[in-house]
N, C-alpha and C positions, 0 to 999 in steps of 0.2 A: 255479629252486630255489637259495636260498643255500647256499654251503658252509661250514663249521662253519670257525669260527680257530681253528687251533693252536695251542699254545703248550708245544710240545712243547721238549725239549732236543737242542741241538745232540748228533750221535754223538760228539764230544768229551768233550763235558761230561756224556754219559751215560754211556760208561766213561771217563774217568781217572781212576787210584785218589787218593789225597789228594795233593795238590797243596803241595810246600813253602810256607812262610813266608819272606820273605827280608826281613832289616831296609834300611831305606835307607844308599846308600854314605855312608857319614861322615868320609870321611877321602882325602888328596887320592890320585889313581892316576897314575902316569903311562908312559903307551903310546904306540908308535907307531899306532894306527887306535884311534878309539872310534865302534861300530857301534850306534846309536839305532832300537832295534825288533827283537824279537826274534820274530818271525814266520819263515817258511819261509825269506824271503829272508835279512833279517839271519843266521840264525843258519849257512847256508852261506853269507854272505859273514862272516861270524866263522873260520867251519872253516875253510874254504879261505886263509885269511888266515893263521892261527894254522899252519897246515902249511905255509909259505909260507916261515915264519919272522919272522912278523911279532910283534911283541907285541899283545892285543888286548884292548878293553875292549868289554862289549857290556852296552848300559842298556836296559832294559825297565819301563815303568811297570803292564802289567799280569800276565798269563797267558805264560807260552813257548809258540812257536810254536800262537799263534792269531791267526785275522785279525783 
């Protein structure tokens, strides 16, 4: 028997409420760490950085913390 495809939404993306807009960086930054991905990992190696006392830059091309 086949089973039917899904195409259901992620539990993420079925509740989070509206989701900022963010423009792109346009102007130079400068930090000691810049953190490329902002998923689970990135974004506690951003925190733990930033309480650290680090200064920190963190670039995301899509969604915060999703895989």
């Amino acid at each position: 028997m086949a089973h039917p495809i899904h195409n259901s939404l992620t539990w993420y993306d079925a509740t989070v409420s509206d989701r900022p807009v963010f423009t792109p960086l346009g102007e130079r930054v400068v930090a000691d760490i810049c953190v490329i991905g902002a998923g689970l990992a990135g974004l506690t190696a951003a925190l733990e950085l930033a309480r650290g006392g680090r200064s920190v830059v963190l670039l995301e091309a899509g969604t915060l913390a999703c895989s």
